[in-house]
PDB file of the backbone (N, CA, C, O) and the ligand in Angstrom, with CONECT records:
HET     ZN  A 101       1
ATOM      1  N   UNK A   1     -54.267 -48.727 115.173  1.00  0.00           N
ATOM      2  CA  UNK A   1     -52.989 -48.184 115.645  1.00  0.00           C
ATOM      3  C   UNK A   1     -52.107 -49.316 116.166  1.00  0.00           C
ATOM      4  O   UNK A   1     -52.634 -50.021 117.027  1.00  0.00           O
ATOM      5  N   UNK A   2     -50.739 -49.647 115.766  1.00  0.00           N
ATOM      6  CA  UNK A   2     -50.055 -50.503 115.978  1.00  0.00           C
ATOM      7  C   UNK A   2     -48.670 -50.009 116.363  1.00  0.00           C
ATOM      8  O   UNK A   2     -47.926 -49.483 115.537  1.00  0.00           O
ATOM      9  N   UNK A   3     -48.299 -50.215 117.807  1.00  0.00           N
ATOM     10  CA  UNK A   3     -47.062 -49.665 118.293  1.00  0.00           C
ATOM     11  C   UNK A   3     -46.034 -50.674 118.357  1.00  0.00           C
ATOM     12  O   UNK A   3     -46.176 -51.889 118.496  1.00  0.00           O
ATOM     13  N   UNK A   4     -45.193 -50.134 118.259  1.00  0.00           N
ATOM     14  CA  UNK A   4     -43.721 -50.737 118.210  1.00  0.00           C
ATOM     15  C   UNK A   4     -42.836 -49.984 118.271  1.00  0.00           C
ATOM     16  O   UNK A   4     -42.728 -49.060 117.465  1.00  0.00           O
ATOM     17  N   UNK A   5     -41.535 -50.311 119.760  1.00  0.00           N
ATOM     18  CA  UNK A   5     -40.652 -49.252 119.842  1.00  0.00           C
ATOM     19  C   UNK A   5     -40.181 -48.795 118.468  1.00  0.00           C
ATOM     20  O   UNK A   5     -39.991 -47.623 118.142  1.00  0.00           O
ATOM     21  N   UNK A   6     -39.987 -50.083 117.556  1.00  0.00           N
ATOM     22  CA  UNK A   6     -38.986 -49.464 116.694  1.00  0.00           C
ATOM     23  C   UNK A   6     -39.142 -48.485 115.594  1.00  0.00           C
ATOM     24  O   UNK A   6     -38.571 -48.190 114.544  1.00  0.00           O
ATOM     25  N   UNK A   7     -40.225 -48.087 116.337  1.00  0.00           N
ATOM     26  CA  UNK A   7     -40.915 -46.662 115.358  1.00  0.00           C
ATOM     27  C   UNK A   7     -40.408 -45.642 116.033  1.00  0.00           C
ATOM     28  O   UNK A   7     -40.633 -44.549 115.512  1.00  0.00           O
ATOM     29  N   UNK A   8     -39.696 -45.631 117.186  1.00  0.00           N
ATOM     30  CA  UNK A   8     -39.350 -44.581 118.190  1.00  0.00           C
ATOM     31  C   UNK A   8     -37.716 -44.200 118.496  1.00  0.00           C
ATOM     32  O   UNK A   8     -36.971 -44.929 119.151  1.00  0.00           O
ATOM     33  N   UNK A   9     -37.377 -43.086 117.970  1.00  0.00           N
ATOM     34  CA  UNK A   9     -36.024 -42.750 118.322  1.00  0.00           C
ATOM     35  C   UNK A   9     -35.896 -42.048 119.800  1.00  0.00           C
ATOM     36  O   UNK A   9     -36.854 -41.457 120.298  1.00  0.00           O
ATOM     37  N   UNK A  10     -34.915 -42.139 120.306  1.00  0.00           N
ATOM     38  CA  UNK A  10     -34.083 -41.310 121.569  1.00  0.00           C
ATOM     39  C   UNK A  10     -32.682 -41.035 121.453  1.00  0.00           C
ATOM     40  O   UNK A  10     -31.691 -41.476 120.871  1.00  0.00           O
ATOM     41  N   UNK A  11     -33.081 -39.926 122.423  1.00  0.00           N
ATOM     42  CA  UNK A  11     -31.997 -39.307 122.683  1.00  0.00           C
ATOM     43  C   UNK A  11     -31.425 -39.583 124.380  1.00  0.00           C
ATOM     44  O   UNK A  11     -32.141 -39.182 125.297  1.00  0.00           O
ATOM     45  N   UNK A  12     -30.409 -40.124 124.614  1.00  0.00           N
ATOM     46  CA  UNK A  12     -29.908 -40.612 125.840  1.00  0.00           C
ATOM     47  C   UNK A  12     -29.336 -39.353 126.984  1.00  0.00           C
ATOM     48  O   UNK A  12     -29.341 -39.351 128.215  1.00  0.00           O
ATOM     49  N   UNK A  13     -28.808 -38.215 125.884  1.00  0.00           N
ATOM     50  CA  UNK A  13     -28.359 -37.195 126.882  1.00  0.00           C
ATOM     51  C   UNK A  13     -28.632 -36.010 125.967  1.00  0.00           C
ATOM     52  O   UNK A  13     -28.697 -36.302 124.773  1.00  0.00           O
ATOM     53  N   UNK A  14     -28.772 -34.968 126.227  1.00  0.00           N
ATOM     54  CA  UNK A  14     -28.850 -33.555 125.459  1.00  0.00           C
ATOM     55  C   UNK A  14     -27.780 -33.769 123.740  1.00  0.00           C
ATOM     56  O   UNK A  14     -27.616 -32.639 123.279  1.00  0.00           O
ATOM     57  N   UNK A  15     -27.471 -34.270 123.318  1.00  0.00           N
ATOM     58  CA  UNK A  15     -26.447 -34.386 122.907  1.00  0.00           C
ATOM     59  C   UNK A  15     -27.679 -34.116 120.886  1.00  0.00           C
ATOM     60  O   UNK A  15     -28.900 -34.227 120.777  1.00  0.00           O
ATOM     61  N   UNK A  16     -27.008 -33.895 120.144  1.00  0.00           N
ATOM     62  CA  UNK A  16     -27.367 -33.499 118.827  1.00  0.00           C
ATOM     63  C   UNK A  16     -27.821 -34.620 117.966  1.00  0.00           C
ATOM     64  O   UNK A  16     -28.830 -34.739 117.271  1.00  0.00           O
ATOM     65  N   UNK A  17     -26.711 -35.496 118.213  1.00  0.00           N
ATOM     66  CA  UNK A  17     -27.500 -37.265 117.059  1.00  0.00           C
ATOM     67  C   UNK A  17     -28.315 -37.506 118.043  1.00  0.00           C
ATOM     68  O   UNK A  17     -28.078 -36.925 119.103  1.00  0.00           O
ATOM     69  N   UNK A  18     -29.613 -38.516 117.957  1.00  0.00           N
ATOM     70  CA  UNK A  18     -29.927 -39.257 118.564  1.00  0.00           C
ATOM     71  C   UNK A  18     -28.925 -40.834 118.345  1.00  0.00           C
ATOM     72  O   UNK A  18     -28.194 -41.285 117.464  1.00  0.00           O
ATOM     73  N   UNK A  19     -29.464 -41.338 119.855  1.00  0.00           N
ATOM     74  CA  UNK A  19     -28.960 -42.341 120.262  1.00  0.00           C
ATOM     75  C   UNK A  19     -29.439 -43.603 119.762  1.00  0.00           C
ATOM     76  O   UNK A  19     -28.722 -44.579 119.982  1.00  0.00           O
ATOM     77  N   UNK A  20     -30.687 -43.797 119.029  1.00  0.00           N
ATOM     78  CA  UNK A  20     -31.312 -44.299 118.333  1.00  0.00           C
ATOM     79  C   UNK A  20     -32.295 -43.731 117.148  1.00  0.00           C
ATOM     80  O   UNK A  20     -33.274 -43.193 117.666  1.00  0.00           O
ATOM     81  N   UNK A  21     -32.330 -43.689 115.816  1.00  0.00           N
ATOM     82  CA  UNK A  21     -33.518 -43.082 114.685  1.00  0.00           C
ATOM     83  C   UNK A  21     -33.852 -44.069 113.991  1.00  0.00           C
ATOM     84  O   UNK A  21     -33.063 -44.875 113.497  1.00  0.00           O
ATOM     85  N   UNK A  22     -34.963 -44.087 113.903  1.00  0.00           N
ATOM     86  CA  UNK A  22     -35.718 -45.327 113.126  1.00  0.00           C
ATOM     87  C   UNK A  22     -35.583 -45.043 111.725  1.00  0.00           C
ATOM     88  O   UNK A  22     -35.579 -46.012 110.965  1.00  0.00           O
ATOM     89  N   UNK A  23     -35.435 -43.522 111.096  1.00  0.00           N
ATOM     90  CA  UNK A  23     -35.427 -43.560 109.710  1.00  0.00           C
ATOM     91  C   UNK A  23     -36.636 -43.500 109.179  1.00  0.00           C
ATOM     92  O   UNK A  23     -37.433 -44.245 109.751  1.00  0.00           O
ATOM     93  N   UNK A  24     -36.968 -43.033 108.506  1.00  0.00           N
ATOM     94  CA  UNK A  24     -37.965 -42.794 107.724  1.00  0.00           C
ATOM     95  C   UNK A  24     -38.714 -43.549 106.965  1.00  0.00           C
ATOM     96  O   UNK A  24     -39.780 -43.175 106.475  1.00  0.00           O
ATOM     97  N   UNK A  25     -37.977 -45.172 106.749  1.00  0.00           N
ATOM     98  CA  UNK A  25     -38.539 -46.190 105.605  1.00  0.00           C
ATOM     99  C   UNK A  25     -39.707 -47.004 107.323  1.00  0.00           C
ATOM    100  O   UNK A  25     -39.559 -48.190 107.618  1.00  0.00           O
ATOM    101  N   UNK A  26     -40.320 -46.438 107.829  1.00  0.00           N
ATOM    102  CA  UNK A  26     -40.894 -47.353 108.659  1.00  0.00           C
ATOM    103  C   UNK A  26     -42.439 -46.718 108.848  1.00  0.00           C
ATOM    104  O   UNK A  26     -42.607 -45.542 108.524  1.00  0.00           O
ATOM    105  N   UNK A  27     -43.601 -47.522 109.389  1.00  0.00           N
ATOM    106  CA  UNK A  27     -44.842 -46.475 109.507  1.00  0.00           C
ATOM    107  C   UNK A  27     -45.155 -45.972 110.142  1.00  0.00           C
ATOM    108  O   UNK A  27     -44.935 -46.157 111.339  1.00  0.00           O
ATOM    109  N   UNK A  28     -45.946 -44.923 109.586  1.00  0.00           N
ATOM    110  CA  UNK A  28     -46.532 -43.698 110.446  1.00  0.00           C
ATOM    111  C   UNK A  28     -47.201 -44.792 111.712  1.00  0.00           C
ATOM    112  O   UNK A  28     -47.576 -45.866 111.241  1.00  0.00           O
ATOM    113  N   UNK A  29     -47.351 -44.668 112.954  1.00  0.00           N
ATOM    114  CA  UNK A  29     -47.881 -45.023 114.158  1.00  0.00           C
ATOM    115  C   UNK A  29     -49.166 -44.962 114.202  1.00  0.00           C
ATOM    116  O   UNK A  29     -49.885 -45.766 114.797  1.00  0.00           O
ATOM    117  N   UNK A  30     -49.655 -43.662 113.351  1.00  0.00           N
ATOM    118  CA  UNK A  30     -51.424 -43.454 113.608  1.00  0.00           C
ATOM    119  C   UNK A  30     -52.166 -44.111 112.740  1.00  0.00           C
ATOM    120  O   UNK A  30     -53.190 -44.632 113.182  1.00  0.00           O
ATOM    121  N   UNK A  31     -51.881 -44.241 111.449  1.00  0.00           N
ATOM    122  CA  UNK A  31     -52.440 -44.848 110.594  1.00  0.00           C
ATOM    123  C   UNK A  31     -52.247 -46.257 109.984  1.00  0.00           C
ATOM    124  O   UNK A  31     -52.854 -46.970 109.185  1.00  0.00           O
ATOM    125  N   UNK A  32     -50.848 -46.344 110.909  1.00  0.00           N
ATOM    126  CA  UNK A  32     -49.951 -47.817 110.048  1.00  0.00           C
ATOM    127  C   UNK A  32     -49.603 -48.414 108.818  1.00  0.00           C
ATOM    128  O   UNK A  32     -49.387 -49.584 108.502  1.00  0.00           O
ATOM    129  N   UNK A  33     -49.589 -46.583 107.742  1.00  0.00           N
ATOM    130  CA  UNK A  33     -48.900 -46.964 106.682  1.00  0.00           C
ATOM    131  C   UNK A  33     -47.463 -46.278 106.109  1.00  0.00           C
ATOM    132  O   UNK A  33     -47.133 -45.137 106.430  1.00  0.00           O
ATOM    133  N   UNK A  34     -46.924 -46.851 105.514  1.00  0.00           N
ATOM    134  CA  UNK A  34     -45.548 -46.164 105.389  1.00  0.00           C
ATOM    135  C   UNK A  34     -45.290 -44.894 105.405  1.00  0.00           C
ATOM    136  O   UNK A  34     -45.978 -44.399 104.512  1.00  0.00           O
ATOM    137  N   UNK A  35     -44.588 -43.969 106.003  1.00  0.00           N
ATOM    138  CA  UNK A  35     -44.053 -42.742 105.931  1.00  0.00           C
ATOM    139  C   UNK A  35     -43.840 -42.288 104.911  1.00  0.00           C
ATOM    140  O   UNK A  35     -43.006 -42.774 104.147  1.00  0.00           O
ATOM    141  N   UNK A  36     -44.587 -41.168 104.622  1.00  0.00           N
ATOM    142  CA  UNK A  36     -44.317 -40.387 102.816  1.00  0.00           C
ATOM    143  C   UNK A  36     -44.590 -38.742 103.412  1.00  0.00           C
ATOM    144  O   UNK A  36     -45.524 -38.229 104.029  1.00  0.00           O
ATOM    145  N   UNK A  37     -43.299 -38.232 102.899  1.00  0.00           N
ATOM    146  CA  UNK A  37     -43.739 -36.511 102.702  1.00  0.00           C
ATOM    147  C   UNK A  37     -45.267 -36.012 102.739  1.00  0.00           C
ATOM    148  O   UNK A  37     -46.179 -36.539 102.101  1.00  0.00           O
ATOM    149  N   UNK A  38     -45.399 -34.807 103.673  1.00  0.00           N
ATOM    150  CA  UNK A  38     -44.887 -34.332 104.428  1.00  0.00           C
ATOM    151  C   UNK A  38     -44.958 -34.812 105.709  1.00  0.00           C
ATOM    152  O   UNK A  38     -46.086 -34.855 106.200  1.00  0.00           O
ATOM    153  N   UNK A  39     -43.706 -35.312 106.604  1.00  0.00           N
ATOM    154  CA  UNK A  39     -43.658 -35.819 107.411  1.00  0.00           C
ATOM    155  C   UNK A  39     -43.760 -34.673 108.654  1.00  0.00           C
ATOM    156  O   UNK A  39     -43.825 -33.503 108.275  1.00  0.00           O
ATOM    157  N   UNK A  40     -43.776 -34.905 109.970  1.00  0.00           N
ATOM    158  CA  UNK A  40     -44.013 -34.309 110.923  1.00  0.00           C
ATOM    159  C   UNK A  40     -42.841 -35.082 111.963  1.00  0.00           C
ATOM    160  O   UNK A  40     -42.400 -36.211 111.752  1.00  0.00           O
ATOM    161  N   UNK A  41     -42.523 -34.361 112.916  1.00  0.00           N
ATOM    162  CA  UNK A  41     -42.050 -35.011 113.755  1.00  0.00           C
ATOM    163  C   UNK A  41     -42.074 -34.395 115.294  1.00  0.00           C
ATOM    164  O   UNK A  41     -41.883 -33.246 115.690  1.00  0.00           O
ATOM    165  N   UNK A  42     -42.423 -35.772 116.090  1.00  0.00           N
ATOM    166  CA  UNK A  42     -43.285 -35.453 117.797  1.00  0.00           C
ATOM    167  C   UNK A  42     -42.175 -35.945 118.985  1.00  0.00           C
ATOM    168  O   UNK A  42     -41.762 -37.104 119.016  1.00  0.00           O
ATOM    169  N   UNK A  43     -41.866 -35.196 119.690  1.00  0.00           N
ATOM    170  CA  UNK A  43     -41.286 -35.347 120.367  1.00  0.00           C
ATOM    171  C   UNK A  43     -41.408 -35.351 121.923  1.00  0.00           C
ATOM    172  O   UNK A  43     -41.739 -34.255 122.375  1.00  0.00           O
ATOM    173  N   UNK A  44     -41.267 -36.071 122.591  1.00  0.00           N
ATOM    174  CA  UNK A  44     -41.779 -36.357 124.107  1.00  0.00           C
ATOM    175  C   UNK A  44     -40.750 -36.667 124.809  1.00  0.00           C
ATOM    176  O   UNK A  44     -39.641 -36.909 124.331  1.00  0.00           O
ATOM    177  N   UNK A  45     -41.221 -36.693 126.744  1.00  0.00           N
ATOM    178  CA  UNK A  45     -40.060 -36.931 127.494  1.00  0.00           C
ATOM    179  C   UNK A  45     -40.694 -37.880 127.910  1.00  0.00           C
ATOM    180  O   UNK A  45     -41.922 -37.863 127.990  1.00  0.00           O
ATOM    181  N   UNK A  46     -39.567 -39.416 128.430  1.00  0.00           N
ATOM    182  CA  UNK A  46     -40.383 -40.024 129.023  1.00  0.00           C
ATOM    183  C   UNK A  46     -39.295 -40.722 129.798  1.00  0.00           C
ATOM    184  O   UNK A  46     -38.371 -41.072 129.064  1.00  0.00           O
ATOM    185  N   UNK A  47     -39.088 -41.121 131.470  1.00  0.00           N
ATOM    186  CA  UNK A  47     -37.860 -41.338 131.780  1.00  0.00           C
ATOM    187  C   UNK A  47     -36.663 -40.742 131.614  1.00  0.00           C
ATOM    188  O   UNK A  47     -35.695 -41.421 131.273  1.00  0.00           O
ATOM    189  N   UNK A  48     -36.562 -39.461 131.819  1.00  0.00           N
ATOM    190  CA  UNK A  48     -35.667 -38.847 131.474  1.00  0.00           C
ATOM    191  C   UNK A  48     -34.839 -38.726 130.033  1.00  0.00           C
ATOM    192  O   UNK A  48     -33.784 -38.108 129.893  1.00  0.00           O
ATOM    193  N   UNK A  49     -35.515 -39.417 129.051  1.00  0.00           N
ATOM    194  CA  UNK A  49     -34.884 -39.443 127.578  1.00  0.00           C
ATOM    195  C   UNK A  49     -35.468 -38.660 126.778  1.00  0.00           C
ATOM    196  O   UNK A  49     -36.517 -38.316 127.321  1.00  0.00           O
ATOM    197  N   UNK A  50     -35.366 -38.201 125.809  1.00  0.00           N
ATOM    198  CA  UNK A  50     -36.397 -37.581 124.725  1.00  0.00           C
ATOM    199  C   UNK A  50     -36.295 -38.733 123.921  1.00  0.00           C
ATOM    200  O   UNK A  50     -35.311 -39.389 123.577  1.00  0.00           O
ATOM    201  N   UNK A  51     -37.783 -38.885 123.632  1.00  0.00           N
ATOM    202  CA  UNK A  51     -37.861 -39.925 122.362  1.00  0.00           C
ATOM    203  C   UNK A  51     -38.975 -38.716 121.459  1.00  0.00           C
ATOM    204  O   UNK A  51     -39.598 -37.683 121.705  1.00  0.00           O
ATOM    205  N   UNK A  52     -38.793 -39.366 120.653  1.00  0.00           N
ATOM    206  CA  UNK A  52     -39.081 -38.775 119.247  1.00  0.00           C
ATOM    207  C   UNK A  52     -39.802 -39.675 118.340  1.00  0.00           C
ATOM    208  O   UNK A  52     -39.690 -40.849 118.694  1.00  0.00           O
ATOM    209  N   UNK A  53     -40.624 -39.470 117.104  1.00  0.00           N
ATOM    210  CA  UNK A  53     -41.411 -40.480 116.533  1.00  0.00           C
ATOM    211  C   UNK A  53     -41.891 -39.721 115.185  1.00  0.00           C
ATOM    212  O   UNK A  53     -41.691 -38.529 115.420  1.00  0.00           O
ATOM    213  N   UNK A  54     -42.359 -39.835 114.053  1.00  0.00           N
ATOM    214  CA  UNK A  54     -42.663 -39.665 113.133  1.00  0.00           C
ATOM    215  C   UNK A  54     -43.714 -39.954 112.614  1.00  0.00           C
ATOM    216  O   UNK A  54     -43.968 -41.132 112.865  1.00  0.00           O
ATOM    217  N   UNK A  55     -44.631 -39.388 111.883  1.00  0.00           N
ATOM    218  CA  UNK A  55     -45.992 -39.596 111.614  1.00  0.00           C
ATOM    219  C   UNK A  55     -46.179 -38.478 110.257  1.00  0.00           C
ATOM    220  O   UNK A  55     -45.416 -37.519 110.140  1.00  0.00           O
ATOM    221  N   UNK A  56     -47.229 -38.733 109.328  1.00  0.00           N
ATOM    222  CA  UNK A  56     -47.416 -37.972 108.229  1.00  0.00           C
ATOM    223  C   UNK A  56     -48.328 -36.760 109.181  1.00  0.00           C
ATOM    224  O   UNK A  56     -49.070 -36.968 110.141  1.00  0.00           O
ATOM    225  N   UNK A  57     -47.909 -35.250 108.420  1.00  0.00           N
ATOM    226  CA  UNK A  57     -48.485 -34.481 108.628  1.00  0.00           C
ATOM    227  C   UNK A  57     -49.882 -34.733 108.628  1.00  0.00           C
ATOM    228  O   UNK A  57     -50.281 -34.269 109.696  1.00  0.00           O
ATOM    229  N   UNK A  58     -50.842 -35.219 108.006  1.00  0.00           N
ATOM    230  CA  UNK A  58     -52.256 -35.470 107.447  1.00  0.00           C
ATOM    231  C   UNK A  58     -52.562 -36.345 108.970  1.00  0.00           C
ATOM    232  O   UNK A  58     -53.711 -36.319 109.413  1.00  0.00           O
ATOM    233  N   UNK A  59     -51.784 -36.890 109.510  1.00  0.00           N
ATOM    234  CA  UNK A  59     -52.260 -37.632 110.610  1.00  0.00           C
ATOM    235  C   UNK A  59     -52.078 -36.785 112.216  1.00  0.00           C
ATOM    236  O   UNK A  59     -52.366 -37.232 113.327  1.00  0.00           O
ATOM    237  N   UNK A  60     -51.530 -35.503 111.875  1.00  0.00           N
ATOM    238  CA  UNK A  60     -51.303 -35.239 112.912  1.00  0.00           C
ATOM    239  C   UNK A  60     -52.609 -34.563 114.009  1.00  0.00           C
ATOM    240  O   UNK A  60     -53.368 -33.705 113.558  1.00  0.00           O
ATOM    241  N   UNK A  61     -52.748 -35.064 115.475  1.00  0.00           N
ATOM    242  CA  UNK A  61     -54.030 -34.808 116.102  1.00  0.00           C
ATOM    243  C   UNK A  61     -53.613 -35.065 117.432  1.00  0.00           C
ATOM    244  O   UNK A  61     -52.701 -35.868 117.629  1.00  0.00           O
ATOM    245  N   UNK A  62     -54.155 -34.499 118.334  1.00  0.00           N
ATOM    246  CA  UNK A  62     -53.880 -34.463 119.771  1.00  0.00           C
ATOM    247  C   UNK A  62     -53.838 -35.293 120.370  1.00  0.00           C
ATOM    248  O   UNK A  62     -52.893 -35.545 121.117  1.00  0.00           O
ATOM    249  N   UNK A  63     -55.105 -36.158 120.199  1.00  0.00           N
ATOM    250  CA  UNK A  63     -55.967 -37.051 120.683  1.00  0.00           C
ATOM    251  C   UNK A  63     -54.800 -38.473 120.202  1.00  0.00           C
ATOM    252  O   UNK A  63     -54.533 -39.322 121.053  1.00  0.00           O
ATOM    253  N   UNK A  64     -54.264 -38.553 118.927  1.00  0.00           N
ATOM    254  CA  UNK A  64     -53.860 -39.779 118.744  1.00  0.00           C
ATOM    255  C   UNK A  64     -52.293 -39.865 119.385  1.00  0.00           C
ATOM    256  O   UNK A  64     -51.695 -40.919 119.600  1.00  0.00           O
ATOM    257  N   UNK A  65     -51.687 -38.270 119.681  1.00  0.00           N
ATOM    258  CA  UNK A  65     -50.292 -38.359 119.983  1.00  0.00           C
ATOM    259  C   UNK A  65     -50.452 -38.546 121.355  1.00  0.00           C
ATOM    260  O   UNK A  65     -49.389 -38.691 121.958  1.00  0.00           O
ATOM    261  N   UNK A  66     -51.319 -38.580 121.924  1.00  0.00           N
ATOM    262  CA  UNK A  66     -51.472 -38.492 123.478  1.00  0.00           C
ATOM    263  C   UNK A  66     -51.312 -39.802 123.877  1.00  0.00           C
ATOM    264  O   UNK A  66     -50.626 -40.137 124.843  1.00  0.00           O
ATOM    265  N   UNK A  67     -52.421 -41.153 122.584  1.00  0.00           N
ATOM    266  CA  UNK A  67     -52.640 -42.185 122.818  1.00  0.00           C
ATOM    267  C   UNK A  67     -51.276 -42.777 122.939  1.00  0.00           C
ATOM    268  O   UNK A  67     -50.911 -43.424 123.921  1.00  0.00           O
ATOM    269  N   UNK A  68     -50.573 -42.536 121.940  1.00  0.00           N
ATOM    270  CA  UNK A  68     -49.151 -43.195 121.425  1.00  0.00           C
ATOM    271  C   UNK A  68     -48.925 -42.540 122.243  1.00  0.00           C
ATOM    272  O   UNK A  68     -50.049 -42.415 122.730  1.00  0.00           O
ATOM    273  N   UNK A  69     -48.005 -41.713 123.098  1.00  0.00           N
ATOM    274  CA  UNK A  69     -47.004 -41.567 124.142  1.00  0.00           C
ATOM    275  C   UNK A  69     -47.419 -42.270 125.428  1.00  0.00           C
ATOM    276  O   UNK A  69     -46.636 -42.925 126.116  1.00  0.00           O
ATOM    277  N   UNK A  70     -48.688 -42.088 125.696  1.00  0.00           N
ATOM    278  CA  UNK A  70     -49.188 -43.238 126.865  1.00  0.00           C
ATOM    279  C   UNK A  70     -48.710 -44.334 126.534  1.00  0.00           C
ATOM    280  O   UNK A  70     -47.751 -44.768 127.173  1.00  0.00           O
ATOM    281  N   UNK A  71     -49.282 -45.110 125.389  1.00  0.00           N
ATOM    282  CA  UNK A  71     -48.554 -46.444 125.309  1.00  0.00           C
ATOM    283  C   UNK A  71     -47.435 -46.314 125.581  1.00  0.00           C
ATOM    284  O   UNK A  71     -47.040 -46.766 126.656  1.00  0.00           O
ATOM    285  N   UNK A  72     -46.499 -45.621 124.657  1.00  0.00           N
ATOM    286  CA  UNK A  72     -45.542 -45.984 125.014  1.00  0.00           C
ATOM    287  C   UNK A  72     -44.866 -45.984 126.198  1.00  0.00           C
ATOM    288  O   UNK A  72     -43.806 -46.596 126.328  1.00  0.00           O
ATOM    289  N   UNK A  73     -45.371 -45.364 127.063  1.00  0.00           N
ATOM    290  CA  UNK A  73     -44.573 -44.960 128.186  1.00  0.00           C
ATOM    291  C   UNK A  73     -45.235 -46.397 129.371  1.00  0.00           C
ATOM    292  O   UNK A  73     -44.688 -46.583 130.458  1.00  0.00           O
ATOM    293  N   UNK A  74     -46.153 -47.058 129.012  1.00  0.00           N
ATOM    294  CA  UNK A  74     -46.512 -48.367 129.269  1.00  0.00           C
ATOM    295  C   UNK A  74     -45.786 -49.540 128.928  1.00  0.00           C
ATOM    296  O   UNK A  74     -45.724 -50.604 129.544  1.00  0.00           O
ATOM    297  N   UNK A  75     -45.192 -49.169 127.759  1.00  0.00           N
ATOM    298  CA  UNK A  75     -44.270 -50.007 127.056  1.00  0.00           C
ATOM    299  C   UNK A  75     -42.758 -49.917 127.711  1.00  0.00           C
ATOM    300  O   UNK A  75     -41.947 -50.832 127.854  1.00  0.00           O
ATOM    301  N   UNK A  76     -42.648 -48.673 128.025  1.00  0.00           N
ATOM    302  CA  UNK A  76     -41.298 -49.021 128.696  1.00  0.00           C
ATOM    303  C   UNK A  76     -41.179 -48.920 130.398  1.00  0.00           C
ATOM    304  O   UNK A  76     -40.197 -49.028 131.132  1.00  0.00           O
ATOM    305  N   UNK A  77     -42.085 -48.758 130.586  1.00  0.00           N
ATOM    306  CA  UNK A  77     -41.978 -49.386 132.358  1.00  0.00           C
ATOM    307  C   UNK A  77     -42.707 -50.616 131.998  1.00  0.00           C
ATOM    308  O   UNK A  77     -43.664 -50.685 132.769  1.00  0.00           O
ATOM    309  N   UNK A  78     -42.705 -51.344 131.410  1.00  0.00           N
ATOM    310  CA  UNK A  78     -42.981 -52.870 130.996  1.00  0.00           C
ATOM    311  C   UNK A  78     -42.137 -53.929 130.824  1.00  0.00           C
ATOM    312  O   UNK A  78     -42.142 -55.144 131.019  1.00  0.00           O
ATOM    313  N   UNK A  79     -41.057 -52.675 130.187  1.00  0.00           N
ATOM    314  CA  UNK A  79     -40.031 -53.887 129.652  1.00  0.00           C
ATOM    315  C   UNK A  79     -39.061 -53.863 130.810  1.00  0.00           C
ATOM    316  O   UNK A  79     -38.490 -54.917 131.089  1.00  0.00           O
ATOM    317  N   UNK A  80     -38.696 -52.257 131.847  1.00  0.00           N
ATOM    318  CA  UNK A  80     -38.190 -52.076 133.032  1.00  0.00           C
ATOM    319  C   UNK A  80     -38.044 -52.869 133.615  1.00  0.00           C
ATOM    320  O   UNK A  80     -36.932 -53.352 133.828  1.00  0.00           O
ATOM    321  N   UNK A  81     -39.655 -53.509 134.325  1.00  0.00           N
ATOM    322  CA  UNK A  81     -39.556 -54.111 135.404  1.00  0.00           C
ATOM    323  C   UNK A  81     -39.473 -55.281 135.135  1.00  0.00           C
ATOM    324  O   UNK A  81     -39.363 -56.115 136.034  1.00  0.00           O
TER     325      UNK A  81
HETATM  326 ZN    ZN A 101     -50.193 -41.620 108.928  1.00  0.00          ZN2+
END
């Protein structure tokens, strides 16, 4: 499993676009290979933002979305302080 924000979109205020989308040409997070139909998409709060992330359906599991939002949320009171 290989994280990198830039697998991760947000949303800055309630608002309809996100404020950042990574797009679809980037990889799934759980498996670390490119994004291909049928995609899934996970969405979390973290700091008051919704971020959002993408992963192939076939990868989807509790256990690994739990891992990835922890990180990430390590990742950004990391870069915070
Ligand atoms: Zn995958």
């Amino acid at each position: 499993m290989e994280i990198s924000l830039k697998y991760f979109g947000y949303f800055d205020s309630e608002t309809i676009k996100p404020t950042f989308d990574p797009g679809v040409n980037v990889n799934c997070p759980i498996c670390n290979k490119r994004l291909q139909r049928p995609i899934q998409t996970i969405s979390f709060l973290c700091k008051a933002k919704s971020y959002f992330y993408r992963i192939h359906k076939k990868c989807a599991n509790l256990e690994s979305e739990q891992k990835i939002e922890s990180m990430i949320v390590d990742l950004l009171n990391s870069e915070s302080n």
